[in-house]
KOLLO-944979 format. One record per residue (C-alpha): residue number from 1; residue in three letters; y, z, x. Coordinates in steps of 0.001 Angstrom, whole numbers. Layout:
     k     r        yy        zz        xx
   NUM   ALA         Y         Z         X
...
! end
This chain:
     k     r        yy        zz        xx
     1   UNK     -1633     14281     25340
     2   UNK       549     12212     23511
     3   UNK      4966     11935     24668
     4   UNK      7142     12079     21391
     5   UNK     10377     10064     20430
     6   UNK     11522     11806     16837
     7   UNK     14855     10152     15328
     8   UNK     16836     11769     12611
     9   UNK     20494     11556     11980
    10   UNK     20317     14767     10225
    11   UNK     20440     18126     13240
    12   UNK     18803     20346     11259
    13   UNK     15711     18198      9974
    14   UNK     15472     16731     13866
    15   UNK     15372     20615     14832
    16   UNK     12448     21541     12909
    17   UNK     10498     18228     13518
    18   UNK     10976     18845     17252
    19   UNK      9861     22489     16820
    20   UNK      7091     21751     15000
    21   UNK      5893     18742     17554
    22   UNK      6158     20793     20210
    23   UNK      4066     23251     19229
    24   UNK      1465     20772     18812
    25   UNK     -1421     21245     21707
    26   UNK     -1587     17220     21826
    27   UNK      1773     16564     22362
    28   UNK      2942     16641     25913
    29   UNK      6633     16256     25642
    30   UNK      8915     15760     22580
    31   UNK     12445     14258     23020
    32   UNK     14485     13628     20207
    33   UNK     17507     10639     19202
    34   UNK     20250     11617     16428
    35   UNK     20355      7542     15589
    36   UNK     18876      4182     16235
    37   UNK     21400      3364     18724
    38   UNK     20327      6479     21087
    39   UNK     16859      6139     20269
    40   UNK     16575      2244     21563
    41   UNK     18219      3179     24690
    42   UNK     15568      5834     25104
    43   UNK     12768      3305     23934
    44   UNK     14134       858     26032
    45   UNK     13686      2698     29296
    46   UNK     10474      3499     27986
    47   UNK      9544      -330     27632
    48   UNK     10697     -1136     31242
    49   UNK      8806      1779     32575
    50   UNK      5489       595     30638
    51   UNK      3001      2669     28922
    52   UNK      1752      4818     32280
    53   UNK      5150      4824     33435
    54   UNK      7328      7831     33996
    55   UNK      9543      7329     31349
    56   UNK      7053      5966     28896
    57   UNK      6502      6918     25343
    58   UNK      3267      6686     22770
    59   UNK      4775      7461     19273
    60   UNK      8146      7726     17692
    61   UNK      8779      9480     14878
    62   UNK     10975      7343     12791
    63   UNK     13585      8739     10063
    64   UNK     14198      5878      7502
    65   UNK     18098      6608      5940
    66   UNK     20102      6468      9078
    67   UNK     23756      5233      9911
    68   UNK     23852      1842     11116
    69   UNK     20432       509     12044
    70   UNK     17574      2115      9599
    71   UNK     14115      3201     10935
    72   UNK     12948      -408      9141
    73   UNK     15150     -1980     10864
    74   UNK     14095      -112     14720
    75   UNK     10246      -750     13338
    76   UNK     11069     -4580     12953
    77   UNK     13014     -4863     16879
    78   UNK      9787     -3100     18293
    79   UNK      7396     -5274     17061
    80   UNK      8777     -8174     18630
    81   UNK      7385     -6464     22228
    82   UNK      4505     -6635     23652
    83   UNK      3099     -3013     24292
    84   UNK      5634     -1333     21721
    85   UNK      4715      2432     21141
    86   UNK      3475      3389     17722
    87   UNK      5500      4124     15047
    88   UNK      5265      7269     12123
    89   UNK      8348      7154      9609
    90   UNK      9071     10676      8595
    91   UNK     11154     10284      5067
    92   UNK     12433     12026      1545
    93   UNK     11662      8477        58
    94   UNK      8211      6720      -846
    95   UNK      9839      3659     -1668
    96   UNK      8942      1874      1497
    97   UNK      5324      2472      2137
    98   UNK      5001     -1220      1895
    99   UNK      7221     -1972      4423
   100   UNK      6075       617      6653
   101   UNK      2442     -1068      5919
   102   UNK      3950     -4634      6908
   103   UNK      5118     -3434      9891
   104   UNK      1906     -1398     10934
   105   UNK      3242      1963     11203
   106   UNK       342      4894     11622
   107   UNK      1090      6992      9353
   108   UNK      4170      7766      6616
   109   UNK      4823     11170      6309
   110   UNK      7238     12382      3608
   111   UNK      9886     14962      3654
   112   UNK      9962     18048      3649
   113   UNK      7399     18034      6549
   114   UNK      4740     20385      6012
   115   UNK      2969     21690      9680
   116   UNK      -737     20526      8121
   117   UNK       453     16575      7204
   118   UNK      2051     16256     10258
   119   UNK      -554     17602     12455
   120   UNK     -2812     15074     10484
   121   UNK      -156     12335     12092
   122   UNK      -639     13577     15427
   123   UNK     -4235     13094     15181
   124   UNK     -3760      9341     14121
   125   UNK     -1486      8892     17451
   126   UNK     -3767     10700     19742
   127   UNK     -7044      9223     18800
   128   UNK     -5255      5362     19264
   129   UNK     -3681      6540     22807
   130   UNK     -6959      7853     24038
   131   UNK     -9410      5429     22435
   132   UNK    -11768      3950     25451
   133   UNK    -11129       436     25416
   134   UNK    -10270       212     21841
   135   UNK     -8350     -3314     20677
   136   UNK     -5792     -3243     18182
   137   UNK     -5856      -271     15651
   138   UNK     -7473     -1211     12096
   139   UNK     -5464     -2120      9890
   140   UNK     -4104       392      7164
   141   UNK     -2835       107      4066
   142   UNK     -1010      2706      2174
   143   UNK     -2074      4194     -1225
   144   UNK       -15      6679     -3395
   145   UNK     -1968      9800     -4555
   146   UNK       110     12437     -6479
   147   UNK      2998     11812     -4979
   148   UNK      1647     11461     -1239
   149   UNK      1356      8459       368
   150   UNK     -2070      7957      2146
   151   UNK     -3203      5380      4760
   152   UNK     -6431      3871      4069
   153   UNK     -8239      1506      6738
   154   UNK     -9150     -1862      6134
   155   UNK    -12450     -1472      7566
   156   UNK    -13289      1077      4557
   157   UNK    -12544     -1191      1602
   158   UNK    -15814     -2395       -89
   159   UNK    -13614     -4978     -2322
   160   UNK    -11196     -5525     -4220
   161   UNK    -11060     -5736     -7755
   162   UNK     -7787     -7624     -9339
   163   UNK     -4775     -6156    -11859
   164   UNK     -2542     -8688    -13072
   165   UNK       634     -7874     -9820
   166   UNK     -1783     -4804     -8822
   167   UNK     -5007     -4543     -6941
   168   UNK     -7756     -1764     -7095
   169   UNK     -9314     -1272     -3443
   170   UNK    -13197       203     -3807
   171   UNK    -13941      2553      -746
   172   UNK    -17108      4302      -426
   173   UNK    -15361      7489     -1297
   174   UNK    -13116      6326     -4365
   175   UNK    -10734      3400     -5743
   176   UNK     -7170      3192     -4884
   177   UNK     -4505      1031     -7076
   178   UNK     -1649      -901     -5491
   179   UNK       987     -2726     -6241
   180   UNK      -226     -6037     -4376
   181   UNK     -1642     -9231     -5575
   182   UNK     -5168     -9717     -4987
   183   UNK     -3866    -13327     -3792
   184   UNK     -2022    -12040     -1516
   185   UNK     -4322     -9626       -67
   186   UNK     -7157    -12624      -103
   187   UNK     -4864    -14611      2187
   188   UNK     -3706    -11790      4843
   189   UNK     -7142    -10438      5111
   190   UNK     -9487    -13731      5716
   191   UNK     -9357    -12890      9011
   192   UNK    -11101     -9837      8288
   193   UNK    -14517    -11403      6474
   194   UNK    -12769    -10893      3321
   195   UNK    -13526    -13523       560
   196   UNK    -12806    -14563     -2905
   197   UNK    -15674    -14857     -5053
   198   UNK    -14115    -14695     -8802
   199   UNK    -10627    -14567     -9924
   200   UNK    -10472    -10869    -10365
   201   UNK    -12786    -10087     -6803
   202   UNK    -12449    -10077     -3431
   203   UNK    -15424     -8637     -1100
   204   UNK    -16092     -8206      2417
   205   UNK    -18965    -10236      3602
   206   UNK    -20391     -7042      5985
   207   UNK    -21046     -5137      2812
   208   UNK    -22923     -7245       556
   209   UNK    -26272     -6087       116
   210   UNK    -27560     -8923     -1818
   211   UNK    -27179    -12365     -3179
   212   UNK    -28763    -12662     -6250
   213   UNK    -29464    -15913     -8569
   214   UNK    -30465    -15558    -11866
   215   UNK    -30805    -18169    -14304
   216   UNK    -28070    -20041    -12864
   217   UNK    -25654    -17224    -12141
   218   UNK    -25012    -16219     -9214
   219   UNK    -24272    -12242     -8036
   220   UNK    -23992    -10045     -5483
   221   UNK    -24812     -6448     -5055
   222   UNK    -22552     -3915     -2950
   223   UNK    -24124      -485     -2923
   224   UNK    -24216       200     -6711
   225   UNK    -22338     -2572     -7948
   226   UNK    -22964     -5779     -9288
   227   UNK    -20239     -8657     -9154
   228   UNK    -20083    -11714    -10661
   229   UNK    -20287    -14631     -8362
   230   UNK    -18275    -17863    -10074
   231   UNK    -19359    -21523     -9599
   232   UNK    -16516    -22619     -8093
   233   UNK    -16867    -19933     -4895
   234   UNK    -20842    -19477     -5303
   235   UNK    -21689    -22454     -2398
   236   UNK    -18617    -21035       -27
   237   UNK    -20299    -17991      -380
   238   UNK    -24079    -19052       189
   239   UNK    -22578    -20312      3514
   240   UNK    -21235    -18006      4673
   241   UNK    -23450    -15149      4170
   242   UNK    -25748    -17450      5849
   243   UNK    -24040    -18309      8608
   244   UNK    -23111    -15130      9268
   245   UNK    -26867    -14264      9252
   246   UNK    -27375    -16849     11958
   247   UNK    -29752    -19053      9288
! end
């Protein structure tokens, strides 16, 4: 079971975010901080007791609008710690899914908070605490749908297919459009196996299928679809796919 730290300045919509927390079978307690200042002395004790300590704490629910410091701005102080708990902003405002992204929040649940979407966030938070010797959680990156913001892993993107400022990420289930450079995305995830292969794609090595030459042109085949390889990445490529194999 997972131990709770929700911040809102605003008493009422702290009242029914602890109420509805608490009545979730995962969570094991559920404290709650009217503003930043409260909740980093609570987080604080929290770091000194460590993450199996008494005082310790897995998740906190973040508010975003708040007097003084801002949930962005708590989110930015905790990720200069070690072990720092995980962090869910709970807002009336999708404006900052991208920030919430940079700073690797699980999940970014809007206001008003329905009992199903938030019970979705627990699950994210319990299944990270109790993974068995899990590393760092996959990356996520968050994708607007209707007016709900959704966070899609890494691990699931195919590739990446480029849109002038935007970028359209290819999952097995779908495409999702954001509002990031495919340069920039190219850059942060080359850790990841992620590589450029034409000006308007970006793949991940693990899912090409095939690398096909044909008259000169090179290709490669994810699942169902074909991209072009250009000349200018078609050697890097070779390589890698190669070396990857262990040839």
């Amino acid at each position: 079971m997972v131990r709770v730290l929700a911040v809102d300045d605003e008493e009422p919509a702290l009242g029914e975010l602890l109420y509805l927390l608490r009545a979730d079978p995962r969570v094991r307690t559920a404290e709650g901080a009217g503003d930043a200042t409260a909740a980093l002395r609570r987080i604080g004790r929290a770091l000194e007791s460590g993450p199996d300590g008494d005082d310790g704490i897995d998740v906190v629910f973040l508010d975003i609008h708040m007097p003084g410091l801002t949930g962005l701005d708590v989110a930015r102080l905790l990720a200069g710690f070690a072990r720092p708990p995980h962090i869910v902003f709970v807002t009336a405002h999708e404006g900052f899914a991208l920030q919430a992204f940079d700073l690797k929040a699980v999940d970014y649940v809007l206001k008003p908070v329905r009992r199903e979407r938030l019970a979705e966030a627990v699950r994210r938070v319990h299944e990270l605490v109790h993974a068995t010797a899990a590393p760092a959680a996959s990356e996520q990156i968050p994708v607007e749908l209707g007016g709900v913001t959704r966070f899609v892993p890494v691990d699931d993107i195919a590739y990446v297919e480029a849109h002038g400022d935007y970028a359209r990420l290819h999952t097995d289930h779908g495409s999702h459009l954001v509002r990031i450079p495919i340069s920039t995305l190219e850059e942060r995830w080359a850790a990841r196996g992620f590589v450029r292969i034409h000006r308007s794609h970006l793949v991940a090595l693990g899912r090409i299928d095939e690398l096909r030459l044909d008259a000169g042109a090179t290709s490669v085949r994810i699942g169902d679809t074909d991209l072009a390889v250009s000349r200018r990445h078609a050697r890097t490529l070779r390589d890698l796919l190669m070396r990857r194999a262990g040839g």
